[in-house]
PDB file with one MODEL, atoms N, CA, C and O in Angstrom:
MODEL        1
ATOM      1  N   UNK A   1      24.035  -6.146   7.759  1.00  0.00           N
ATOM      2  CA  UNK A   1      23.337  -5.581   6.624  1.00  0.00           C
ATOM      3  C   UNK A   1      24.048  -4.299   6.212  1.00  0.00           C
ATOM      4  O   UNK A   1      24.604  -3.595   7.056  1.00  0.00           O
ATOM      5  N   UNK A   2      24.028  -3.937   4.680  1.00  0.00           N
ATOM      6  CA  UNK A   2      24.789  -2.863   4.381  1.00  0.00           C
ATOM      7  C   UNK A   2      24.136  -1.751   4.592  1.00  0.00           C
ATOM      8  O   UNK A   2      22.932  -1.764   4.851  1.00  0.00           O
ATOM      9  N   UNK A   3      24.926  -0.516   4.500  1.00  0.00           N
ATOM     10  CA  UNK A   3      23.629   0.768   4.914  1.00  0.00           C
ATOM     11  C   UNK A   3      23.018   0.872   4.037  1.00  0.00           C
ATOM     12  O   UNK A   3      21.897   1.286   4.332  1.00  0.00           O
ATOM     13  N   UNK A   4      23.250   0.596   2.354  1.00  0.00           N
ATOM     14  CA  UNK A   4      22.039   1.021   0.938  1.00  0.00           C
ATOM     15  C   UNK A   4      20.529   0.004   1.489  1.00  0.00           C
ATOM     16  O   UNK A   4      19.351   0.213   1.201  1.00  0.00           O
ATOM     17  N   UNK A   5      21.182  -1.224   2.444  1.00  0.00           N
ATOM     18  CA  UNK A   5      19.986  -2.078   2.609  1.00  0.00           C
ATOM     19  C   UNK A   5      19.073  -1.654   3.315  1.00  0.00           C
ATOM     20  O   UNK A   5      17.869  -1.656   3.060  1.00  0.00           O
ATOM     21  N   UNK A   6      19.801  -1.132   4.568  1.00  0.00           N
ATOM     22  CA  UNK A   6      19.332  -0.651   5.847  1.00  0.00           C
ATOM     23  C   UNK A   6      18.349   0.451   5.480  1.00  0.00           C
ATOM     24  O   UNK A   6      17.215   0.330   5.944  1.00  0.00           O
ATOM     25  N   UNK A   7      18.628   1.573   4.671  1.00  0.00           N
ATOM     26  CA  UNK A   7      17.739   2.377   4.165  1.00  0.00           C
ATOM     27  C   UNK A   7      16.691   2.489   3.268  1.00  0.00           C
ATOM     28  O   UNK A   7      16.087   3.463   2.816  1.00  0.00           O
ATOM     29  N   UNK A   8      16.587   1.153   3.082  1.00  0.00           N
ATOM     30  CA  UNK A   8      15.384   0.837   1.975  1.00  0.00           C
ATOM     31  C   UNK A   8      14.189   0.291   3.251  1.00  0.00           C
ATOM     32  O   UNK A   8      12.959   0.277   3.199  1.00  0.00           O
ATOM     33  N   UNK A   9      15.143  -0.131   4.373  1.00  0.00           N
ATOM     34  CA  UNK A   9      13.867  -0.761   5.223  1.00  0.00           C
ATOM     35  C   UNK A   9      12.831   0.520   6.056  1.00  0.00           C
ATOM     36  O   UNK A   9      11.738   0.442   6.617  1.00  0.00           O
ATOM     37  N   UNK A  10      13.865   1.767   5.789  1.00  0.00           N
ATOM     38  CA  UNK A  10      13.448   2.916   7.181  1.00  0.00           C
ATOM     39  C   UNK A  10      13.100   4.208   5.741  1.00  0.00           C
ATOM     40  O   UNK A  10      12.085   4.904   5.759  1.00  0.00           O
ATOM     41  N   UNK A  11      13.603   4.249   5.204  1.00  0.00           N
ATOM     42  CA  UNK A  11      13.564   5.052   4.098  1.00  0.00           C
ATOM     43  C   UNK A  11      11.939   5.762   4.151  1.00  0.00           C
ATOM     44  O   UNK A  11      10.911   5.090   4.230  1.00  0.00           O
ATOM     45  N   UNK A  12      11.991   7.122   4.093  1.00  0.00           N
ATOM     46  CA  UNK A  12      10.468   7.593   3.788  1.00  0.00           C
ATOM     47  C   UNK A  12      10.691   8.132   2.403  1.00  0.00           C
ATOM     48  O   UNK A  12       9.860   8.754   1.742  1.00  0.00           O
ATOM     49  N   UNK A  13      11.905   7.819   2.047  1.00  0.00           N
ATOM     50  CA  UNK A  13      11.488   8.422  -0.003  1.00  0.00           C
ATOM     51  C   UNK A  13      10.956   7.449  -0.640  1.00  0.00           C
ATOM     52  O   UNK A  13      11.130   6.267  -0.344  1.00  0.00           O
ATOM     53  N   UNK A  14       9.999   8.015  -1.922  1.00  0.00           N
ATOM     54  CA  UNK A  14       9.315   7.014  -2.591  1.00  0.00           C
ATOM     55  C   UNK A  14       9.798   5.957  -2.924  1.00  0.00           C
ATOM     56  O   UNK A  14       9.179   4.897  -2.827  1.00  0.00           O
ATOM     57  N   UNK A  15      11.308   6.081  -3.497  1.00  0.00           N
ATOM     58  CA  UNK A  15      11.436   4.867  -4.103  1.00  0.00           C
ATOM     59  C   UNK A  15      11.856   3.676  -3.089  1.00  0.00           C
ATOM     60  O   UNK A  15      12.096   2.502  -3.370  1.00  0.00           O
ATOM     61  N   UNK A  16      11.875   4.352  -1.766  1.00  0.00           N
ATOM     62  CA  UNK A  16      12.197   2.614  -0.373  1.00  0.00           C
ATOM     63  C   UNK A  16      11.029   2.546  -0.576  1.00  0.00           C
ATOM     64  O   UNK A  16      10.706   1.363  -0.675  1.00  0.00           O
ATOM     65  N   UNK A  17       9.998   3.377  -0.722  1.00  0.00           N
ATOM     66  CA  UNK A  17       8.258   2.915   0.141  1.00  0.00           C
ATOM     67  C   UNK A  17       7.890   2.356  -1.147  1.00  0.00           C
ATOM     68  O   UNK A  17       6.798   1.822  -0.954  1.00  0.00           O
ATOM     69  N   UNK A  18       8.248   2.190  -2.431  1.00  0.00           N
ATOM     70  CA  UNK A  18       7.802   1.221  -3.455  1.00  0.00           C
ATOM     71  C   UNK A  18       8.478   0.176  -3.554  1.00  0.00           C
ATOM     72  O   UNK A  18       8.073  -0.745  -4.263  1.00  0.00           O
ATOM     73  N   UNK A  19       9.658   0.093  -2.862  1.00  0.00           N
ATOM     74  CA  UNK A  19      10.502  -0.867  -2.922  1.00  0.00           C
ATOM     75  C   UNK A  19       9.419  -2.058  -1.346  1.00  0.00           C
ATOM     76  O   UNK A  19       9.026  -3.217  -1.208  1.00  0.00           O
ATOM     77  N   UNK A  20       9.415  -1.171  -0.807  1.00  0.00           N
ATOM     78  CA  UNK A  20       8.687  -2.277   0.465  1.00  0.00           C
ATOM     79  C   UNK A  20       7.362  -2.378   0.222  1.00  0.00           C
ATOM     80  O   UNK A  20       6.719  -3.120   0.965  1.00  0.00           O
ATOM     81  N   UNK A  21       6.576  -1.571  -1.000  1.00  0.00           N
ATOM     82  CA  UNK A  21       5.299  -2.167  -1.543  1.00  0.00           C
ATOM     83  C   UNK A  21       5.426  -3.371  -2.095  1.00  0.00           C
ATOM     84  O   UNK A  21       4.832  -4.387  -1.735  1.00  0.00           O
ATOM     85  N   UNK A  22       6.185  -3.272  -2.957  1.00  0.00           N
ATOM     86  CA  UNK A  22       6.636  -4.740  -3.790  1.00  0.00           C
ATOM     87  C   UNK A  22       7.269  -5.697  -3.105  1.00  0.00           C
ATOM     88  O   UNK A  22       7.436  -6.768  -3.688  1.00  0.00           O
ATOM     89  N   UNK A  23       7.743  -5.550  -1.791  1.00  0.00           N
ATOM     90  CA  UNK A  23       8.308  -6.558  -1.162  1.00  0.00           C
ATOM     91  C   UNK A  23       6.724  -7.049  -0.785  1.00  0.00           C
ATOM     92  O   UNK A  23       6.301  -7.966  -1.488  1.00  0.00           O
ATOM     93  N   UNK A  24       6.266  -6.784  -0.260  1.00  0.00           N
ATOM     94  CA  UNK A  24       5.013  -6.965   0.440  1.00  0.00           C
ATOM     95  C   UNK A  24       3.820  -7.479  -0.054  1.00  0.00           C
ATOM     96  O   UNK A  24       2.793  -7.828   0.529  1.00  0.00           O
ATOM     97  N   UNK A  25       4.329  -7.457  -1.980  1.00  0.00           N
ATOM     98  CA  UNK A  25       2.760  -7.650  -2.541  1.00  0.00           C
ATOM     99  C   UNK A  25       3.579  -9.143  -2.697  1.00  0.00           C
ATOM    100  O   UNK A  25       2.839 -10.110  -2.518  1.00  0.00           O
ATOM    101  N   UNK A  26       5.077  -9.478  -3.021  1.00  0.00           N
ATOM    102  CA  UNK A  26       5.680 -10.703  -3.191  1.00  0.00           C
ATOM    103  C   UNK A  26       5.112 -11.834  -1.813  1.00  0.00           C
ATOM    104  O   UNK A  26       4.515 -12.907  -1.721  1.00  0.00           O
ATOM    105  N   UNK A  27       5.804 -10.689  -0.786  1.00  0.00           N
ATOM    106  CA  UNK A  27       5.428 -12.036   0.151  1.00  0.00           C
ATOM    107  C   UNK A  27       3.846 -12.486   0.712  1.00  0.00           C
ATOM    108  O   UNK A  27       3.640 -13.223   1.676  1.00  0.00           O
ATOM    109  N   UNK A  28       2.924 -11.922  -0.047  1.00  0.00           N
ATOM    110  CA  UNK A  28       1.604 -11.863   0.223  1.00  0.00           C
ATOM    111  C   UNK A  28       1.434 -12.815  -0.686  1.00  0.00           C
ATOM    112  O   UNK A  28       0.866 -13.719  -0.073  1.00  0.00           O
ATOM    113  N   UNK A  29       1.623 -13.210  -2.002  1.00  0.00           N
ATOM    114  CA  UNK A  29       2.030 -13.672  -2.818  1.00  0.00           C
ATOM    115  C   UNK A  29       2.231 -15.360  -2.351  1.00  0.00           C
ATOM    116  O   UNK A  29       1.343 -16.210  -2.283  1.00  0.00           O
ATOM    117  N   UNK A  30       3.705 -15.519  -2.063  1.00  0.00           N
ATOM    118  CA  UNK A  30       3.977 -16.740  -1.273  1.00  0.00           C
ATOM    119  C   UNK A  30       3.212 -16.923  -0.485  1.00  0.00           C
ATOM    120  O   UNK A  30       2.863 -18.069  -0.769  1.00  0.00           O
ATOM    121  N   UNK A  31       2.319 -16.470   0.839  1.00  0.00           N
ATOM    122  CA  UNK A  31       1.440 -16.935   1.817  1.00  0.00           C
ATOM    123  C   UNK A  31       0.139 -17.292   1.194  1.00  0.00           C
ATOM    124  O   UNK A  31      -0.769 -17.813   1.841  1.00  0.00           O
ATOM    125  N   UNK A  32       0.041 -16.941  -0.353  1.00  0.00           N
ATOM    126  CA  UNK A  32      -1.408 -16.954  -0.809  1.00  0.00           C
ATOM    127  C   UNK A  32      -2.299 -16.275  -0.287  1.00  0.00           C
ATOM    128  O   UNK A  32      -3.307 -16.713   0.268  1.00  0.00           O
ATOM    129  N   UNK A  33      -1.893 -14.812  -0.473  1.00  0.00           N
ATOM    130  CA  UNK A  33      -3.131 -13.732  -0.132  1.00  0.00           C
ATOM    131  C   UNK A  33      -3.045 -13.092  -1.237  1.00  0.00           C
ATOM    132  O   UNK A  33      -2.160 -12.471  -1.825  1.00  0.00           O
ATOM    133  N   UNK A  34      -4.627 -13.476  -1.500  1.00  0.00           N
ATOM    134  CA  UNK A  34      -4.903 -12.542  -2.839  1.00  0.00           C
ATOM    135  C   UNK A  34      -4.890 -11.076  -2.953  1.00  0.00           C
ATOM    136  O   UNK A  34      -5.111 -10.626  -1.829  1.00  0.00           O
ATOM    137  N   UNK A  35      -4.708 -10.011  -3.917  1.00  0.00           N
ATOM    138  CA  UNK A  35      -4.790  -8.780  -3.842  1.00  0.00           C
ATOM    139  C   UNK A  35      -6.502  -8.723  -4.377  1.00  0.00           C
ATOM    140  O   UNK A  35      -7.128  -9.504  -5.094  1.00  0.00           O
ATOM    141  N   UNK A  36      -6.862  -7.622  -3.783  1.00  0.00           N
ATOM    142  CA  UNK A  36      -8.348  -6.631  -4.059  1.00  0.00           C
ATOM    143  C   UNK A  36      -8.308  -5.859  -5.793  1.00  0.00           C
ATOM    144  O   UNK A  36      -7.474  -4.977  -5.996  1.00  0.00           O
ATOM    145  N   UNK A  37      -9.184  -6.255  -6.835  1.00  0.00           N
ATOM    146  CA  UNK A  37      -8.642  -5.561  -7.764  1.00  0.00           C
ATOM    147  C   UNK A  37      -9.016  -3.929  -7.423  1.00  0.00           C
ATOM    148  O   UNK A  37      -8.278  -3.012  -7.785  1.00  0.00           O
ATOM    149  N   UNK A  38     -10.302  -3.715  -6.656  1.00  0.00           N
ATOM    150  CA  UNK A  38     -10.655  -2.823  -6.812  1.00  0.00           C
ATOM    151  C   UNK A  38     -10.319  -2.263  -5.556  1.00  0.00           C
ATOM    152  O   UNK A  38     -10.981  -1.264  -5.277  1.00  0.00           O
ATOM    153  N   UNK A  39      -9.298  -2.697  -4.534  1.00  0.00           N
ATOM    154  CA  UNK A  39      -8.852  -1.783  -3.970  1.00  0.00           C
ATOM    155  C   UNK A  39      -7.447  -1.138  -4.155  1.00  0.00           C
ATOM    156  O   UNK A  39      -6.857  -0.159  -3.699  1.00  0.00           O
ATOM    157  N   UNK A  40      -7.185  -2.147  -5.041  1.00  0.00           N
ATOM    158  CA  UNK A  40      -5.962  -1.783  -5.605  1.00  0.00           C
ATOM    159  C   UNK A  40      -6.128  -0.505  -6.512  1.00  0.00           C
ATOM    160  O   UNK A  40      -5.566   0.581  -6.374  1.00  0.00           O
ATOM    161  N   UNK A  41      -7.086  -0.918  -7.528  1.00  0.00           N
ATOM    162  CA  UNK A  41      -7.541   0.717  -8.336  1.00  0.00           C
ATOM    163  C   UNK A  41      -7.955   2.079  -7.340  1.00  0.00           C
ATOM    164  O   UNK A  41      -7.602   3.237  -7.562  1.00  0.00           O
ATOM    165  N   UNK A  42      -8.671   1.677  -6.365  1.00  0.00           N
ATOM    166  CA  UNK A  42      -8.772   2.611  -5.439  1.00  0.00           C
ATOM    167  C   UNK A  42      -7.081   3.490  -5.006  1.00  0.00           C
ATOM    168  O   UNK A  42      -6.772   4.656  -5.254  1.00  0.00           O
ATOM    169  N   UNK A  43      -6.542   2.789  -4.550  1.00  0.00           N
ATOM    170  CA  UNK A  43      -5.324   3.188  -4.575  1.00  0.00           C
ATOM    171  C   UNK A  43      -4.399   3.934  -5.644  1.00  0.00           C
ATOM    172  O   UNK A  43      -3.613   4.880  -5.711  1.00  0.00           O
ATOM    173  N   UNK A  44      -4.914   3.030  -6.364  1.00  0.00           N
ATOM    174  CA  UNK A  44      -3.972   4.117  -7.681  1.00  0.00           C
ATOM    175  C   UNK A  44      -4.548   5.517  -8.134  1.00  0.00           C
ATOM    176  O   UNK A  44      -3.903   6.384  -8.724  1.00  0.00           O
ATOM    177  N   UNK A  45      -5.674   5.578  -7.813  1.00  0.00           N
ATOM    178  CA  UNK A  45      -6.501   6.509  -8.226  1.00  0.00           C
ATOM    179  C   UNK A  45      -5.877   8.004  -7.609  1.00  0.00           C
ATOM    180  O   UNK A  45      -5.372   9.071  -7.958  1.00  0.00           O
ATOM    181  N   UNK A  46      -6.475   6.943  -6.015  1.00  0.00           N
ATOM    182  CA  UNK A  46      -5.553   8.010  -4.761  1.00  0.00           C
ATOM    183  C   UNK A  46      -4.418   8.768  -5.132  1.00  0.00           C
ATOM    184  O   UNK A  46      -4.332   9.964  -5.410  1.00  0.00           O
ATOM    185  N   UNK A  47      -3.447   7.757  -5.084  1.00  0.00           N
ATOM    186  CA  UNK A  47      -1.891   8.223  -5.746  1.00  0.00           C
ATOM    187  C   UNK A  47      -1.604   9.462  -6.835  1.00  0.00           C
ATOM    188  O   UNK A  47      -0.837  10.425  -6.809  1.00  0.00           O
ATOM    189  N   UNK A  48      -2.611   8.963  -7.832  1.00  0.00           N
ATOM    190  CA  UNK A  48      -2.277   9.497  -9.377  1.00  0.00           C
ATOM    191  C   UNK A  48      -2.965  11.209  -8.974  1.00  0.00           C
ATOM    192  O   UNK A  48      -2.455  12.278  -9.311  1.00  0.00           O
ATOM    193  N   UNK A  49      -4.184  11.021  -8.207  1.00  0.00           N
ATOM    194  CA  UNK A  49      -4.749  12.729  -7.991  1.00  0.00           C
ATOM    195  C   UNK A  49      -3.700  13.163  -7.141  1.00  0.00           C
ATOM    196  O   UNK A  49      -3.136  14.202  -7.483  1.00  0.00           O
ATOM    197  N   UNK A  50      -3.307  12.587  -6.091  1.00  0.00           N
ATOM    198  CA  UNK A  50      -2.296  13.871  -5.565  1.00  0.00           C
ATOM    199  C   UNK A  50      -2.673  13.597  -3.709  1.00  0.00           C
ATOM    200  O   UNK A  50      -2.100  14.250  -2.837  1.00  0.00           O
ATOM    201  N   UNK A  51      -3.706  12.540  -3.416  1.00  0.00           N
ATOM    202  CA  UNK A  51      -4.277  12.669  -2.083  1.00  0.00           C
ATOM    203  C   UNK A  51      -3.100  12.052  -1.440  1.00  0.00           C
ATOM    204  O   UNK A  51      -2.510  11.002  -1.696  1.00  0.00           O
ATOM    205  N   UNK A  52      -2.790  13.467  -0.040  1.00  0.00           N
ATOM    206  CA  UNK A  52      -2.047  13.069   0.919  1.00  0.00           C
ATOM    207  C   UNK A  52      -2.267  11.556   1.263  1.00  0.00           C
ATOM    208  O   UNK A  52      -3.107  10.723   0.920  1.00  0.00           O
ATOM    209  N   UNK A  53      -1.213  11.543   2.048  1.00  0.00           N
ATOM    210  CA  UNK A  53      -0.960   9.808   2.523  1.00  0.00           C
ATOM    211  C   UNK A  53      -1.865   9.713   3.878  1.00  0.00           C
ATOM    212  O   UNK A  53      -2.022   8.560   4.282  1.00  0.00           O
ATOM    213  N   UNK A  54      -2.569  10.884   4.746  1.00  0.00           N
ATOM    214  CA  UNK A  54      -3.379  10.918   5.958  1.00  0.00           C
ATOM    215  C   UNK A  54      -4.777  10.887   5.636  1.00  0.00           C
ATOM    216  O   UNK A  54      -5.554  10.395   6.453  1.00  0.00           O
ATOM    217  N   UNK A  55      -5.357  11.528   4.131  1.00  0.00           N
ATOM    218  CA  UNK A  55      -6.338  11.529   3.584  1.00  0.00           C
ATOM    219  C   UNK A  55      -6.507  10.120   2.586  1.00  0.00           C
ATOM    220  O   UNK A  55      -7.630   9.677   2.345  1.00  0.00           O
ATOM    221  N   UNK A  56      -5.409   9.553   2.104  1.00  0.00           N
ATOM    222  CA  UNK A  56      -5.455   7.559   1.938  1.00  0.00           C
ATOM    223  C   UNK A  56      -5.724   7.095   2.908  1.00  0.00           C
ATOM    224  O   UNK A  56      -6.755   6.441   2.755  1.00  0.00           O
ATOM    225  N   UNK A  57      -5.278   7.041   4.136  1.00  0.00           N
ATOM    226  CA  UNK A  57      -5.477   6.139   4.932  1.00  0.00           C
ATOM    227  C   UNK A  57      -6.920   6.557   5.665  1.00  0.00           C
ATOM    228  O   UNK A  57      -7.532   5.660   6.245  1.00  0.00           O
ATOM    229  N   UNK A  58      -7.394   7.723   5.647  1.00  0.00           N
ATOM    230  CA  UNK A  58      -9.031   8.132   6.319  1.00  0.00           C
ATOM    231  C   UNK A  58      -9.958   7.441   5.164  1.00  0.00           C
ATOM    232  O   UNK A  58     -11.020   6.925   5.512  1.00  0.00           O
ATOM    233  N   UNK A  59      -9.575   7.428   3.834  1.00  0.00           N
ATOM    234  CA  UNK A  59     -10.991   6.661   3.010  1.00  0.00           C
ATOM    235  C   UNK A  59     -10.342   5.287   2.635  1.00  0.00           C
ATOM    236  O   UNK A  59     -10.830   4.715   1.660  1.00  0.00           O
ATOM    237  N   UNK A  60      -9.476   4.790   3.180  1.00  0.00           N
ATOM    238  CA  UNK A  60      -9.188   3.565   3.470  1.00  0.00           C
ATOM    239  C   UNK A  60      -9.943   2.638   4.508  1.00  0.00           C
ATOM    240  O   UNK A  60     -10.551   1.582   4.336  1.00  0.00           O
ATOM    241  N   UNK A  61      -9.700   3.387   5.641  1.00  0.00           N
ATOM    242  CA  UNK A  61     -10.416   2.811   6.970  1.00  0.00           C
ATOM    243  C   UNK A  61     -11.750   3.158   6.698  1.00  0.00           C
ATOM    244  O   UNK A  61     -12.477   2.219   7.021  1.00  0.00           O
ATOM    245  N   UNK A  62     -12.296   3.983   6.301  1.00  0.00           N
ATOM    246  CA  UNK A  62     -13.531   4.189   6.009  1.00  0.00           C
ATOM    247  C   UNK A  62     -14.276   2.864   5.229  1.00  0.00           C
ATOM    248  O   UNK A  62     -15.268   2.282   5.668  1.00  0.00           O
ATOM    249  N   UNK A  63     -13.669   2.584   4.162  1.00  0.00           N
ATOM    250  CA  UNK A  63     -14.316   2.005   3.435  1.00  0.00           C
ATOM    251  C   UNK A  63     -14.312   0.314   3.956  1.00  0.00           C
ATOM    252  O   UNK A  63     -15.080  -0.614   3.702  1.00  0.00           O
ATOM    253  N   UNK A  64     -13.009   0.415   4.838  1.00  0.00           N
ATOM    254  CA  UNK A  64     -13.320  -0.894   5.548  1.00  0.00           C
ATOM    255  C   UNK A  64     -13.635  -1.444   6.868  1.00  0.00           C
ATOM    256  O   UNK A  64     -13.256  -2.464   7.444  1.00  0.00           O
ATOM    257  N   UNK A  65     -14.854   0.010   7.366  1.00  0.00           N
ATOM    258  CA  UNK A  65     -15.300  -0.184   8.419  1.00  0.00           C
ATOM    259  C   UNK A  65     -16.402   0.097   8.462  1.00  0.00           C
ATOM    260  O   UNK A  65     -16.952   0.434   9.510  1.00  0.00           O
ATOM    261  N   UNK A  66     -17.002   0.022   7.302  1.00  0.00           N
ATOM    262  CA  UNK A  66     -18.182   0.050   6.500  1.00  0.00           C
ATOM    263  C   UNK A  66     -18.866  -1.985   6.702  1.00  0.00           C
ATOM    264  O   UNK A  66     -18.402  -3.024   6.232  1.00  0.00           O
ATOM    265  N   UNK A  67     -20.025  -1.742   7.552  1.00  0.00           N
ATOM    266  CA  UNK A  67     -20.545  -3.517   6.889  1.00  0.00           C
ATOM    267  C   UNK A  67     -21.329  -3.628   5.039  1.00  0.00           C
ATOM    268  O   UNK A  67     -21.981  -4.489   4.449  1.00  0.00           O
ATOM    269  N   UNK A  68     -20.928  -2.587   4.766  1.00  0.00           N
ATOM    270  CA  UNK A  68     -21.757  -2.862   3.408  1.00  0.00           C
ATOM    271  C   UNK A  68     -20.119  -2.678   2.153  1.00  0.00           C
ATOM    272  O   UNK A  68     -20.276  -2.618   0.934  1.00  0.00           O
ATOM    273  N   UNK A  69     -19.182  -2.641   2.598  1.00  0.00           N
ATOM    274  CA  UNK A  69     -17.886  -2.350   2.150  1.00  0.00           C
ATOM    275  C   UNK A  69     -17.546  -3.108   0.753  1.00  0.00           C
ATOM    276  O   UNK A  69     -17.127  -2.563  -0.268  1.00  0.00           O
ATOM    277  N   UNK A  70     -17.851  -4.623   0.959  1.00  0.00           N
ATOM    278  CA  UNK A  70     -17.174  -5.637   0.141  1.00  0.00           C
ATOM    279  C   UNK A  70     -18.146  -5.525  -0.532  1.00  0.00           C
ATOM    280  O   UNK A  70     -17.923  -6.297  -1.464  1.00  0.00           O
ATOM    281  N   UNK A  71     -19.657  -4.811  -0.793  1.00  0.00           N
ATOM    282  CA  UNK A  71     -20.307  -5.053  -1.725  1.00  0.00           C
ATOM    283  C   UNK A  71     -20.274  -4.093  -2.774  1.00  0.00           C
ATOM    284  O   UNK A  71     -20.934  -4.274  -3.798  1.00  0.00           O
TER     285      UNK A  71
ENDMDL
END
């Protein structure tokens, strides 16, 4: 593998970690796993205000360790 490749897999700059979002929503895709619309908006929401990536992942797990979550 070349090193531009190699660094898209380990990469912590945005544009590897959107590059391995989109790998990820593809191959979710092929296995037939649907995406969440509204956790997907959740996410963008996240993103667009500015919330650290430790404070995404705390109302992430939150919300899906919730039994009343999916409603």
């Amino acid at each position: 593998m070349d090193e531009p490749a190699k660094s898209k897999f380990a990469s912590e700059d945005r544009a590897s970690k959107e590059w391995r979002r989109a790998q990820m929503i593809e191959n979710n895709a092929i296995e037939g796993v649907t995406r969440d619309p509204s956790l997907s908006a959740m996410v963008t929401e996240m993103r667009e205000a500015g919330t650290s990536t430790e404070a995404q992942i705390a109302r992430l797990l939150q919300r899906h360790s919730r039994p009343d979550a999916a409603e």
